[in-house]
Every structure is written in C-alpha cells, then in structure tokens.
N, CA, C and O atoms as a DFTB+ gen file, in Angstrom:
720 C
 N C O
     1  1       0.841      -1.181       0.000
     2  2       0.000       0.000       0.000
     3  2       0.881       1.237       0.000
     4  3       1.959       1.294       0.591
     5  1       0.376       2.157      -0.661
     6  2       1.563       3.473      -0.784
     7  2       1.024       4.250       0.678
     8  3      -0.082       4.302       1.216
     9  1       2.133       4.721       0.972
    10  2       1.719       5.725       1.984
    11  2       0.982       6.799       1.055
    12  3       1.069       7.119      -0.130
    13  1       0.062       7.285       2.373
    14  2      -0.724       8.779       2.069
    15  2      -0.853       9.599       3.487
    16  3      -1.513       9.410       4.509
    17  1       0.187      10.706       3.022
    18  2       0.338      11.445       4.400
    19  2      -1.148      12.049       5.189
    20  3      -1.429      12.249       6.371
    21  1      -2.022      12.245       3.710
    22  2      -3.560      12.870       4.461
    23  2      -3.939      11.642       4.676
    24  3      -4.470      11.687       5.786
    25  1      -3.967      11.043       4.459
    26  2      -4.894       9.578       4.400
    27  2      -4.645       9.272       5.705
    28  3      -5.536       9.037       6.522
    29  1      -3.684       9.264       5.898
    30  2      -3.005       8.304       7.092
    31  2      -3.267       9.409       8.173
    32  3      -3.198       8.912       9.298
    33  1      -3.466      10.369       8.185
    34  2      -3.866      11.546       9.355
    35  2      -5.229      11.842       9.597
    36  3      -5.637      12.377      10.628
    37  1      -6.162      11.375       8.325
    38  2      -7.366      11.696       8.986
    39  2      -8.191      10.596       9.403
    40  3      -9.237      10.618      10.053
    41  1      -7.161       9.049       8.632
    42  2      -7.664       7.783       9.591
    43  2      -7.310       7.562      10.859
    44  3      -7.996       6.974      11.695
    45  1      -5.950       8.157      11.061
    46  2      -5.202       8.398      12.549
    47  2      -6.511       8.886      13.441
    48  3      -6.903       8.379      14.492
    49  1      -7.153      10.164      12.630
    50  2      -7.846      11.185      13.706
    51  2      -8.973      10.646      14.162
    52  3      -9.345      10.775      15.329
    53  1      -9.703       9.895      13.125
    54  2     -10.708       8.631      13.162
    55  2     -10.267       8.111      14.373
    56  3     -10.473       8.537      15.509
    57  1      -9.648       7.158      14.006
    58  2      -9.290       6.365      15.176
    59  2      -8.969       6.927      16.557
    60  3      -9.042       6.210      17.555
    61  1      -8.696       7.909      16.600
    62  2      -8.496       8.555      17.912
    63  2      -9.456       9.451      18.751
    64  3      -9.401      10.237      19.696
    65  1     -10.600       8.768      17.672
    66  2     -12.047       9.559      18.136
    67  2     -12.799      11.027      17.620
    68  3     -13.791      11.500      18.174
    69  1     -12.165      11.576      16.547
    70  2     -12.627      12.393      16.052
    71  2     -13.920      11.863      14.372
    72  3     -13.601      11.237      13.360
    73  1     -15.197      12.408      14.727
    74  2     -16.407      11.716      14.073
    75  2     -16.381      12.799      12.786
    76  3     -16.090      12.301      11.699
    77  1     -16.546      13.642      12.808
    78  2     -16.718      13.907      11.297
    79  2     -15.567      15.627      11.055
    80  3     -14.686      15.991      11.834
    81  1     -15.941      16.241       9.949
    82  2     -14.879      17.103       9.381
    83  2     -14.365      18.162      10.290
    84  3     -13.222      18.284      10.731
    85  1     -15.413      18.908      10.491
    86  2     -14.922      19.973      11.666
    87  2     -14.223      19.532      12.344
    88  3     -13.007      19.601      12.169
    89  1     -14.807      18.907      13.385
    90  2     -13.901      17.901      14.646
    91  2     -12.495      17.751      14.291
    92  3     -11.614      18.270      14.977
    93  1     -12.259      17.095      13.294
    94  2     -11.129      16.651      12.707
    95  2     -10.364      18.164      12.642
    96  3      -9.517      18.429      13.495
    97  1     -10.726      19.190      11.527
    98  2      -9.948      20.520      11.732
    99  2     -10.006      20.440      13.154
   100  3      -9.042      19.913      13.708
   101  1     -10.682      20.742      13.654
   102  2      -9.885      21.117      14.890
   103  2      -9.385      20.597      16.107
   104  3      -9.239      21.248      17.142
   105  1      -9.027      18.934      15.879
   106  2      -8.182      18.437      16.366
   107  2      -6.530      18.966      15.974
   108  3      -5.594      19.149      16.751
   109  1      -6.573      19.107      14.664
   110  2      -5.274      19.320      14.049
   111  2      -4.486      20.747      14.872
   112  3      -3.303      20.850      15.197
   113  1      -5.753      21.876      15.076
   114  2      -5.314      22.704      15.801
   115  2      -5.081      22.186      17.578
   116  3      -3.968      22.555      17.952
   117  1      -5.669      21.630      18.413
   118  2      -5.950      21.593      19.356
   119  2      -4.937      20.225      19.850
   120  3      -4.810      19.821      21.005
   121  1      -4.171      19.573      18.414
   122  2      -3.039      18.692      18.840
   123  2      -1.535      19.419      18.226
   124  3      -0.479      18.800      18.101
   125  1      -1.699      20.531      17.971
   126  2      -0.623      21.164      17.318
   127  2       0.026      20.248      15.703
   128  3       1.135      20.001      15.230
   129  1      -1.106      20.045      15.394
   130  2      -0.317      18.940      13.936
   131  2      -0.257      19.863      12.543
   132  3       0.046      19.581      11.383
   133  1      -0.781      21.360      13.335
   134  2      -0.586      22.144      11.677
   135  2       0.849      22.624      11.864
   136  3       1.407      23.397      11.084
   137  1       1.415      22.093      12.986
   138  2       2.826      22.745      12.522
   139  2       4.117      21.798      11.949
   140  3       5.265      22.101      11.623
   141  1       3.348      20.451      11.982
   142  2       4.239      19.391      10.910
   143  2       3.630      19.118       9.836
   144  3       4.214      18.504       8.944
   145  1       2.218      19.558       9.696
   146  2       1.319      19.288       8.001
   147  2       1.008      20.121       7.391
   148  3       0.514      20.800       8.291
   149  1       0.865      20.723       6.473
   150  2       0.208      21.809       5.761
   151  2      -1.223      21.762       5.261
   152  3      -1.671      22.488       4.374
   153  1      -2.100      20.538       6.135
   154  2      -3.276      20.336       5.445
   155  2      -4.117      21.293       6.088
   156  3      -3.892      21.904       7.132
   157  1      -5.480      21.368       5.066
   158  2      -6.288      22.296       5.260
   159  2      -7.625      21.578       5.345
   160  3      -7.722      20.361       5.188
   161  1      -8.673      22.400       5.606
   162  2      -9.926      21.930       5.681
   163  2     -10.272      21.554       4.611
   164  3     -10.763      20.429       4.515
   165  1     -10.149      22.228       3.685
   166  2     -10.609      21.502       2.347
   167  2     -10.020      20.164       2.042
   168  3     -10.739      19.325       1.501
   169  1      -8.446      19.810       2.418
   170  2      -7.990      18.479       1.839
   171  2      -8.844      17.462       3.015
   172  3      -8.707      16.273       2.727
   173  1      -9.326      17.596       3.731
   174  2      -9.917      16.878       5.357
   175  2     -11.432      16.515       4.232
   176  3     -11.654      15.393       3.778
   177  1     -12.037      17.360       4.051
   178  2     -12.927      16.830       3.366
   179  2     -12.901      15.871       2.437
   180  3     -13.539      14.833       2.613
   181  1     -12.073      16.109       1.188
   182  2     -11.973      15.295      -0.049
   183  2     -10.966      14.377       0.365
   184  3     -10.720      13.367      -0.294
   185  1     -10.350      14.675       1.452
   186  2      -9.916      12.818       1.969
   187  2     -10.535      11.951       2.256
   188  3     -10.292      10.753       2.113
   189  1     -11.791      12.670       2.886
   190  2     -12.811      11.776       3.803
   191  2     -14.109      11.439       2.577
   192  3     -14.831      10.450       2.699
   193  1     -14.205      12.092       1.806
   194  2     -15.047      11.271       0.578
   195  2     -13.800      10.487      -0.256
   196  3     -14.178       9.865      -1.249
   197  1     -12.649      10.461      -0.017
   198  2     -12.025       9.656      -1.153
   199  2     -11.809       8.043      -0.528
   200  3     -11.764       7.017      -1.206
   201  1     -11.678       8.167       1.156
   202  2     -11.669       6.976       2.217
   203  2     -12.922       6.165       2.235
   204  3     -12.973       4.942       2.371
   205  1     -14.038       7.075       2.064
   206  2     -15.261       6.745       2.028
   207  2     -15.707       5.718       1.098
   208  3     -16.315       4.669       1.312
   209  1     -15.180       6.362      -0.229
   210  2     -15.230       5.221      -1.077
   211  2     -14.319       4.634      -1.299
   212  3     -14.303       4.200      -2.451
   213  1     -13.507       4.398      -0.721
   214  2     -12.403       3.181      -0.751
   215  2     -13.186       2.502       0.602
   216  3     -12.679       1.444       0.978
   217  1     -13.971       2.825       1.118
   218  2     -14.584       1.447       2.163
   219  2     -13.874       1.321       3.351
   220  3     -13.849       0.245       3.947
   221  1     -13.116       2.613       3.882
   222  2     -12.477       2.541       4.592
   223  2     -12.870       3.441       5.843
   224  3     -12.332       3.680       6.924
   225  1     -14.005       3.822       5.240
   226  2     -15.295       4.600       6.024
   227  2     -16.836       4.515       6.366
   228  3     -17.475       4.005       5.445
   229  1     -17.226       4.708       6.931
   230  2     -18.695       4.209       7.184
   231  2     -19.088       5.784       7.250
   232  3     -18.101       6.313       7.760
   233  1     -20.082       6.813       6.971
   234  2     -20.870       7.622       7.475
   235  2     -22.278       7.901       7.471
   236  3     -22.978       7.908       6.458
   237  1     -22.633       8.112       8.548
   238  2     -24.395       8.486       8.979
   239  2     -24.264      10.044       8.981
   240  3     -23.180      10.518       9.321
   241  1     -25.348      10.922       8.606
   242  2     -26.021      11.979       9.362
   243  2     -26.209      11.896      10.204
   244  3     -26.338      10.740      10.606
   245  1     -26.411      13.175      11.324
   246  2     -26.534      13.255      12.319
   247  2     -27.038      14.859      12.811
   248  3     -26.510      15.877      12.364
   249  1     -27.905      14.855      13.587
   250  2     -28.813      16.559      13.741
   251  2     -28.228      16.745      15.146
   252  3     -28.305      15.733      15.843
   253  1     -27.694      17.754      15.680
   254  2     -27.894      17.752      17.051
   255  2     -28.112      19.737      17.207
   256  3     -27.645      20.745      16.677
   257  1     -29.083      19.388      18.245
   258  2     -30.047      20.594      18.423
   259  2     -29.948      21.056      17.644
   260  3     -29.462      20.350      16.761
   261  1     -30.280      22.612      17.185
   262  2     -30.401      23.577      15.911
   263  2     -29.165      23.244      15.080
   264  3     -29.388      23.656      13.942
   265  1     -28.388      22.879      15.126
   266  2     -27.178      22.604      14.105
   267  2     -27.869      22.078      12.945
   268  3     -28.914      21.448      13.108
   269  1     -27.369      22.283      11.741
   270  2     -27.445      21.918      10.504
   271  2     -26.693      20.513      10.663
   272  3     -25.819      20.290      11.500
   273  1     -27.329      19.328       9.433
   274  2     -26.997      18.313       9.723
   275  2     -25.643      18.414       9.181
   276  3     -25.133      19.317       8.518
   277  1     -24.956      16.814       9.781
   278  2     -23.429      17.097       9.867
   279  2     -23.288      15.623       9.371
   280  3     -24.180      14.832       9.677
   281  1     -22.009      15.118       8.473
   282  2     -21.624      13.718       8.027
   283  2     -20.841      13.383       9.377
   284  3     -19.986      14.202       9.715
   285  1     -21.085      12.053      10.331
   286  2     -20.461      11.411      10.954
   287  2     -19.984      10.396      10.377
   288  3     -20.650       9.621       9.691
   289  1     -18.290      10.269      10.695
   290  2     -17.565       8.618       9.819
   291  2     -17.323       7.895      11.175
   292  3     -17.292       8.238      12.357
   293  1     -17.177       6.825      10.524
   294  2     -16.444       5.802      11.661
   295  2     -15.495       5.122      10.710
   296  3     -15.405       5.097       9.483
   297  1     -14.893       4.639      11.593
   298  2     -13.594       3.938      11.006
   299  2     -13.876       2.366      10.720
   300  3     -14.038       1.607      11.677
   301  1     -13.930       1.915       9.449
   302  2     -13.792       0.459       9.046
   303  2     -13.033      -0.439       9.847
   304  3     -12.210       0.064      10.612
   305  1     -13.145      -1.532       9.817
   306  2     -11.983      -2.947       9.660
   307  2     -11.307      -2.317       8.976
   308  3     -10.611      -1.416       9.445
   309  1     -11.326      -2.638       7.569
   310  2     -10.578      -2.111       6.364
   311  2     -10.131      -1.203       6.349
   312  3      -9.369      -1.065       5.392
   313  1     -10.236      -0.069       7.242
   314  2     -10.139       1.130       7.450
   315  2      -8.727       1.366       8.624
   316  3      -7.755       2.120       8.560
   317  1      -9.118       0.437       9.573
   318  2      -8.165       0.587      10.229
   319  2      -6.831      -0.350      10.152
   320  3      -5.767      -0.235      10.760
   321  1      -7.293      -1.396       9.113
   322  2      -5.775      -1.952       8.223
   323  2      -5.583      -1.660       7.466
   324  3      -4.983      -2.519       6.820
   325  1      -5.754      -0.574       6.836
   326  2      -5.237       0.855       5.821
   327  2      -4.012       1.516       6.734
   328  3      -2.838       1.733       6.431
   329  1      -4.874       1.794       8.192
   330  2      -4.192       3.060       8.539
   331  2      -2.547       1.918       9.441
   332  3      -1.425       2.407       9.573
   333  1      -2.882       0.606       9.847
   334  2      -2.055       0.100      10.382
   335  2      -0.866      -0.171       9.173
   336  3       0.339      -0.076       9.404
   337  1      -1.384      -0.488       7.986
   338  2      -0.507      -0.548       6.841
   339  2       0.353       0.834       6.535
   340  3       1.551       0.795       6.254
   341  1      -0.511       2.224       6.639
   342  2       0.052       3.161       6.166
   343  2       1.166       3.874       7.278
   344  3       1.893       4.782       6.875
   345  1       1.219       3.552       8.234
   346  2       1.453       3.564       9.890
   347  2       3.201       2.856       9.812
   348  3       4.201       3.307      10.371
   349  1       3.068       1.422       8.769
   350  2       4.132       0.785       8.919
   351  2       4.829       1.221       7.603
   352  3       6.056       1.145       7.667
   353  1       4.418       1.579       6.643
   354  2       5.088       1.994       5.409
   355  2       6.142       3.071       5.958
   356  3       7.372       3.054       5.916
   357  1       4.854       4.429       6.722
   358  2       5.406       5.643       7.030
   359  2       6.992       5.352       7.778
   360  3       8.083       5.785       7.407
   361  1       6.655       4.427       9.004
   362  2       7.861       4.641       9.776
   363  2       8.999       3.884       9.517
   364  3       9.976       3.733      10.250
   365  1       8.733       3.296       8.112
   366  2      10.419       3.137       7.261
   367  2      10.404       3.886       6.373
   368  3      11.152       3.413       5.518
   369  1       9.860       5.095       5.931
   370  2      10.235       6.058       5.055
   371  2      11.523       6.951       4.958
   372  3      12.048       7.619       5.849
   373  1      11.910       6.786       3.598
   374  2      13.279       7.066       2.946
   375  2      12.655       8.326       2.378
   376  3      13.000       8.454       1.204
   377  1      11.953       9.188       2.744
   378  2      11.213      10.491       2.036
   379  2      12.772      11.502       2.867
   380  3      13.278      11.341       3.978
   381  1      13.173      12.611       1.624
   382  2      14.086      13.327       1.806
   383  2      13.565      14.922       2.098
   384  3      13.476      15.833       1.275
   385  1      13.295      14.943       3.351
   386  2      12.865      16.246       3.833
   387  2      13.124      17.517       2.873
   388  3      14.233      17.553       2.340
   389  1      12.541      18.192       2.694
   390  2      12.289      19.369       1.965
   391  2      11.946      20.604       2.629
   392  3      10.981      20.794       3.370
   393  1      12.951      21.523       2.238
   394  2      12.595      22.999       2.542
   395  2      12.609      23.916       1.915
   396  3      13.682      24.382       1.531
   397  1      11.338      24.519       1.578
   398  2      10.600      25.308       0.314
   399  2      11.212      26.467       0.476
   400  3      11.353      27.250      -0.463
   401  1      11.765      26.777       2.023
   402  2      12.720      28.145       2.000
   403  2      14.104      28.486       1.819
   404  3      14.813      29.492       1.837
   405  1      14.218      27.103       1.616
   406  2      16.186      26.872       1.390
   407  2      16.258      27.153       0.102
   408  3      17.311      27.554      -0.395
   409  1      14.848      26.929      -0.790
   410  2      15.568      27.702      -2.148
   411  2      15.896      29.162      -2.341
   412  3      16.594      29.809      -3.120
   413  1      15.183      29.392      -1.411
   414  2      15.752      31.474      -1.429
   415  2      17.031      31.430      -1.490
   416  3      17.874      31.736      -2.333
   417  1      17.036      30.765       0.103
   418  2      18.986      30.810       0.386
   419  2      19.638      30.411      -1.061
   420  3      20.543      31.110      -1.518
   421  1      19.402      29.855      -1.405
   422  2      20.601      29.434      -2.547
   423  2      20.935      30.932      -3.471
   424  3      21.918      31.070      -4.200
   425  1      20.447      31.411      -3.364
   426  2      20.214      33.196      -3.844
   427  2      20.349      34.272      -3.471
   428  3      20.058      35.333      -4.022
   429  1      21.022      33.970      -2.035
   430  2      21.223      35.261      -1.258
   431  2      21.862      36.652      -1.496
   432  3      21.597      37.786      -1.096
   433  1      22.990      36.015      -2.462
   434  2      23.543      37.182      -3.250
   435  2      22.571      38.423      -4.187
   436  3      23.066      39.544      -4.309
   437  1      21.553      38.202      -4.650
   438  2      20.967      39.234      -5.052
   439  2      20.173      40.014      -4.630
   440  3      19.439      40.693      -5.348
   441  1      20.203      40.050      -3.039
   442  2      19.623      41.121      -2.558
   443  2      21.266      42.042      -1.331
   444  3      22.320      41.484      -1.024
   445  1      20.909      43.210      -1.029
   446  2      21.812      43.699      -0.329
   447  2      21.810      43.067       0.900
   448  3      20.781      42.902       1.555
   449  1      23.567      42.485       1.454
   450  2      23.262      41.804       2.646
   451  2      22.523      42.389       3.843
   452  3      21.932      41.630       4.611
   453  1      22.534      44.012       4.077
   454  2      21.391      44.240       5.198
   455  2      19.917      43.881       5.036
   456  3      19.148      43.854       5.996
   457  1      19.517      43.577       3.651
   458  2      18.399      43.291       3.438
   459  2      18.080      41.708       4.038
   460  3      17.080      41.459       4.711
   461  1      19.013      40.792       3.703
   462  2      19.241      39.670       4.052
   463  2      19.132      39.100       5.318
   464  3      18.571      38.058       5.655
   465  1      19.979      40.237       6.225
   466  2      20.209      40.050       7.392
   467  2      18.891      40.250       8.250
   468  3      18.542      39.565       9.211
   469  1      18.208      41.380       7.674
   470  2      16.693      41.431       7.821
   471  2      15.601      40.336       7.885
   472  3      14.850      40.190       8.849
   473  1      15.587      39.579       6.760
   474  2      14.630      38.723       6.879
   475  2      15.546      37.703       7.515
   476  3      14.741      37.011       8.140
   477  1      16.650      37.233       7.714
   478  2      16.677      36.069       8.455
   479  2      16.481      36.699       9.791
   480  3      15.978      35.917      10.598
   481  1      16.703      37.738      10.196
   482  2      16.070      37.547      11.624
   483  2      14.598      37.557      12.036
   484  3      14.183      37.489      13.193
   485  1      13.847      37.656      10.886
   486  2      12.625      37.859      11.056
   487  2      12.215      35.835      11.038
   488  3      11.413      35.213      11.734
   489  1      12.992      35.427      10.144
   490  2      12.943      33.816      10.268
   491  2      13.230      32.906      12.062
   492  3      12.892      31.821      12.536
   493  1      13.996      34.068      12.538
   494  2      14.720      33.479      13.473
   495  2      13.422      33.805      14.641
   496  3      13.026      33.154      15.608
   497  1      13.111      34.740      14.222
   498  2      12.320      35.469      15.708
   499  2      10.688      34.390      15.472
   500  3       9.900      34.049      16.355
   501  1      10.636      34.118      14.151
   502  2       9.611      33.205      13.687
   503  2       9.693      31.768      14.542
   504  3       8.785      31.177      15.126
   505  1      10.955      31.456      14.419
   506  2      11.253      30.210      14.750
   507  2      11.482      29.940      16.498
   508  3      11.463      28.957      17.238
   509  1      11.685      31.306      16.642
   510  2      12.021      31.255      18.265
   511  2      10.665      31.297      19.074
   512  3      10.694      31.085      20.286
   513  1       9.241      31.620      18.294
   514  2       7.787      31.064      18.502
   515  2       7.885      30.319      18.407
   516  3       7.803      29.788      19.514
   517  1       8.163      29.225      17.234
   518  2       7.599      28.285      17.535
   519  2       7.960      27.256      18.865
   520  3       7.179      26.630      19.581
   521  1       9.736      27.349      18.910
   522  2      10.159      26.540      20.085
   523  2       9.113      26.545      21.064
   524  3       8.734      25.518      21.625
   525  1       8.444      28.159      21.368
   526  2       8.392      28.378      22.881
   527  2       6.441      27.874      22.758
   528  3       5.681      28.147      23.687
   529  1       6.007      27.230      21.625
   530  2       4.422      27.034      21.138
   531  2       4.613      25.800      21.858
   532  3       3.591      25.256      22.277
   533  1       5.943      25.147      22.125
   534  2       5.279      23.465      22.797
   535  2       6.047      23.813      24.271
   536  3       7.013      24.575      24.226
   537  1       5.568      23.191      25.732
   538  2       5.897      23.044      26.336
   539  2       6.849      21.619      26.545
   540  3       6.991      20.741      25.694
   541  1       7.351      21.641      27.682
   542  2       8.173      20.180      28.017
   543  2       7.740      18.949      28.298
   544  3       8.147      17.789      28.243
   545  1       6.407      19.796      28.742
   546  2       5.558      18.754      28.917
   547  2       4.717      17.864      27.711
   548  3       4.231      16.734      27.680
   549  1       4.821      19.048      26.694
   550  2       4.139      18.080      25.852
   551  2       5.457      16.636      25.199
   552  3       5.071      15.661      24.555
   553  1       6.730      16.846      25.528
   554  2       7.256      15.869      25.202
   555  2       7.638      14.613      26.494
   556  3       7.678      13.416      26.209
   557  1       7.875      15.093      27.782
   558  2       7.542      14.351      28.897
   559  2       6.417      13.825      29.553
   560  3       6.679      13.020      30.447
   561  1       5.152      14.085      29.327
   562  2       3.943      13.729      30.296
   563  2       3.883      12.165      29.459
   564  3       4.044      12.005      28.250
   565  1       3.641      11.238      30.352
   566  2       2.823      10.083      30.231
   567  2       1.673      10.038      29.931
   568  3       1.131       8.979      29.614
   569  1       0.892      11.496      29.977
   570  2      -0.899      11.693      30.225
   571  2      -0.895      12.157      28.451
   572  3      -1.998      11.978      27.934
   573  1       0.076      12.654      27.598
   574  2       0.177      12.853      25.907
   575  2       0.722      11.891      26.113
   576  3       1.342      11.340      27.023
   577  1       0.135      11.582      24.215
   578  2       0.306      10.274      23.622
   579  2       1.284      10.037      23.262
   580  3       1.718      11.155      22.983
   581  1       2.519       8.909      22.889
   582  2       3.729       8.605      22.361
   583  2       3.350       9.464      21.330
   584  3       3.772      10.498      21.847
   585  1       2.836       9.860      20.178
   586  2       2.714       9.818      18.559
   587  2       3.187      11.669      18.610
   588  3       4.031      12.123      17.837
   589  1       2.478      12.511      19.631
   590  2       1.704      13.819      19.468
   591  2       3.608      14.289      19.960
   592  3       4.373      15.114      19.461
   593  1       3.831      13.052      21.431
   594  2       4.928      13.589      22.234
   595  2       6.578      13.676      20.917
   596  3       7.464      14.499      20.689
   597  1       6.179      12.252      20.372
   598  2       7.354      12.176      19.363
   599  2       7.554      13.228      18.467
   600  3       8.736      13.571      18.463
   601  1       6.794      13.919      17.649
   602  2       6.261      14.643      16.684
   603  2       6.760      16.327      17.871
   604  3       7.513      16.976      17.145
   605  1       6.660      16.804      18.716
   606  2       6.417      17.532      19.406
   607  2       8.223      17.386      19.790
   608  3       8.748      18.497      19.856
   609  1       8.899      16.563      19.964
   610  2      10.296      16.016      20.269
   611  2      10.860      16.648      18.839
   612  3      11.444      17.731      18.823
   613  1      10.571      15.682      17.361
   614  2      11.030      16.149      16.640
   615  2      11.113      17.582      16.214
   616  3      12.003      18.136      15.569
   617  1      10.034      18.052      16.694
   618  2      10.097      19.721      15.977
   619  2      10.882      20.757      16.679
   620  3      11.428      21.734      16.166
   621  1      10.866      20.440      17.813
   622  2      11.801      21.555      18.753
   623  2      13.314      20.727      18.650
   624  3      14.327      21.388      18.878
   625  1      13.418      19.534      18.363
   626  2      14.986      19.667      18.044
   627  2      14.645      19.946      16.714
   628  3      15.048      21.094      16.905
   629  1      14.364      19.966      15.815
   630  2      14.816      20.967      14.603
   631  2      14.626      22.022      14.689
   632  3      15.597      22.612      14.214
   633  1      13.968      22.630      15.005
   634  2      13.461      24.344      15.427
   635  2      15.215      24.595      15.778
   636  3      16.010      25.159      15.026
   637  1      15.503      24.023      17.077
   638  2      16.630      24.515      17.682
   639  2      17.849      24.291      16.933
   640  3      18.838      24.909      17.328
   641  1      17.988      23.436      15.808
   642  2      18.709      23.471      15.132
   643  2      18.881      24.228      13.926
   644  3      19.899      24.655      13.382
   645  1      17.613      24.304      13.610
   646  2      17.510      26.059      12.332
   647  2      17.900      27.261      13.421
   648  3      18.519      28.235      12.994
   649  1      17.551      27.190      14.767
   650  2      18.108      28.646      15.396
   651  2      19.431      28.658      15.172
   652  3      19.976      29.570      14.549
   653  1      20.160      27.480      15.743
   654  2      22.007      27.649      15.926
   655  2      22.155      27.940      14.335
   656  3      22.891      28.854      13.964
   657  1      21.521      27.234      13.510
   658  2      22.324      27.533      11.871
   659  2      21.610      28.793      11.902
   660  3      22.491      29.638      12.055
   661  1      20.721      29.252      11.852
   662  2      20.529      30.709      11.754
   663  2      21.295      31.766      12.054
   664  3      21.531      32.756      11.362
   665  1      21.732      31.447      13.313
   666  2      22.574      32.173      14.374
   667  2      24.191      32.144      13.313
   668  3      24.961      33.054      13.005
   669  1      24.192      31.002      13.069
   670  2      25.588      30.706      12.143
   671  2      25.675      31.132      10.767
   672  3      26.713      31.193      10.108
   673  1      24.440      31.440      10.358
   674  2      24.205      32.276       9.019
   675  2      24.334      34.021       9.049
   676  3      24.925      34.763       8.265
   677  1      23.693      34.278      10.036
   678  2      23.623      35.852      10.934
   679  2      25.276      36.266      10.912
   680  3      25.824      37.201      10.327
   681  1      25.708      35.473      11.559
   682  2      27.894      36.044      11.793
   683  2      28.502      36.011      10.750
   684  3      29.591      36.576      10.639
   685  1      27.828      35.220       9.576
   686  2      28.283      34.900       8.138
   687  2      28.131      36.827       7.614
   688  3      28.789      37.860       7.490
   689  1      26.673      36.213       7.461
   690  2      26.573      37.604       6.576
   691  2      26.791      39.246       7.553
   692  3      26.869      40.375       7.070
   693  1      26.836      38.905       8.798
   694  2      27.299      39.997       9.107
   695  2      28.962      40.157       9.105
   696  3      29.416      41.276       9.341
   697  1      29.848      39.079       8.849
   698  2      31.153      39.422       8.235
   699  2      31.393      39.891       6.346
   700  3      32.227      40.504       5.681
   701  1      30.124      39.173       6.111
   702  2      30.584      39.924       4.475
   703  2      29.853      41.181       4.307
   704  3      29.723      41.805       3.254
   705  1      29.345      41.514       5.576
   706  2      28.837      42.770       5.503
   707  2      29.967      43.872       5.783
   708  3      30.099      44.905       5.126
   709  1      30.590      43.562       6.636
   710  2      31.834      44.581       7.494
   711  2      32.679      44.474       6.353
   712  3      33.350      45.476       6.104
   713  1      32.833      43.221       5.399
   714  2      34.325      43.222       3.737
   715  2      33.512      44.299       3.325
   716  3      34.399      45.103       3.040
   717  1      32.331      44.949       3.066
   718  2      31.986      45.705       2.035
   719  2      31.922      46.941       2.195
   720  3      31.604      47.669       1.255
C-alpha cells in the first residue's frame, strides 16, 4: 500500500475519536499537527469522501439541536488496516525532507546583505515562537500520547537546530557585511 500522508492523518484522527470534518480541523489545531502538516480543511474533506469510497469509512447523518446536519464517519476494519498498513510503510520512510525556504537561500547574493540580514532575523524570531508554542511537557507527560509527544520532540529539536544555523548564518553575513 503506498503511503498517504492525508490519508493516514485523517484515519489516525478517526481512530483517535474524532467523528466527522470539523472535529477533525480542529483536532489538528488543538493537537498542534498544523505545525508538521500543511493540510487544510478543504484536503480533510476530499480525503474523507475519497476513504469513504475506498470502504475505509462508514458515514451516517446526524442533527444535534439547531445545528445543521453534519456527516459522521467511523472507522472500518478495512479502514483501520489501511491506517495500520500506512502507519508501517510511514515509519520506514526514505522520504528526503524538503525545505521550500532553502531555495531562497541558494540566492542570497541578489539582494543587499542588510536586506538579508533582515529577513533572516525575522525567520529566526519566527522560529524562536515556535520553540516556545510546545511546552516540556508536551514531550515528557505520560498523560500525551507517544505519537503527538514524538512529533512535538522532533520539531523543537529541529526548530533549535535552524536557530544555531541561523545564528551561524547571521555572523556569516554579518562578516561579508563589514568586507563591504
């Protein structure tokens, strides 16, 4: 089975008790997962009709008080040996991380280095949110889940490692600033 990074996140969310689309958005906010995915509400939807008919979904309507009716899913058999399949693909993945902003860098020369020096600190001061968006706890408590804590582990050691190279990019260009 090929991995599918939405696929595999909104059967995850299934399974972890979230019933239909909203819910789901805003688990993603309320588990911090928009800051390792770029998905949106719209891909949450057309995942969940594309799972649907792959049979890997069950959904009913459902009214509750004045609310407009709402699609509730549940998670298949089939559904949840999708997500155990896509679960085991993922965590031997040979996928080569990508950063959509490292292509600037490769270009730095055509803007003036104070200009430069500008936006990377605006990257840095970016990044120095995010460190401080997870607590310690979200990577130590027993009461969060291995998955949320791991994910929450990985991002603040990379965060902290774009700061030091940041920091190491900053003394760069502020020495070819002082040659000029």
């Amino acid at each position: 089975m090929n991995f599918s990074p939405t696929e595999c996140l909104v059967l995850g969310l299934l399974h972890s008790g979230a019933r239909y689309g909203h819910e789901i958005d805003k688990y993603l906010d309320q588990m911090k997962i928009r800051y390792w995915t770029k998905t949106n509400r719209a891909t949450i939807y057309q995942t969940l009709q594309r799972i649907e008919r792959k049979g890997w979904v069950t959904s009913d309507t459902e009214v509750v008080g004045n609310m407009p009716r709402r699609k509730v899913y549940s998670l298949t058999p089939t559904g949840k040996k999708a997500l155990q399949e896509m679960v085991f693909a993922g965590l031997a993945s040979q996928e080569i991380v990508t950063f959509d902003y490292s292509i600037a860098i490769g270009w730095l020369e055509v803007l003036p280095t104070q200009l430069v020096i500008d936006q990377v600190i605006q990257r840095k001061n970016f990044v120095e949110k995010i460190i401080h968006q997870f607590s310690q706890e979200d990577v130590d408590s027993s009461n969060v889940y291995i998955g949320k804590r791991a994910n929450v582990k990985f991002l603040k050691s990379y965060y902290k490692m774009e700061r030091e190279w940041l920091d190491w990019l900053l003394l760069e260009l502020r020495r070819i600033e002082k040659k000029v």
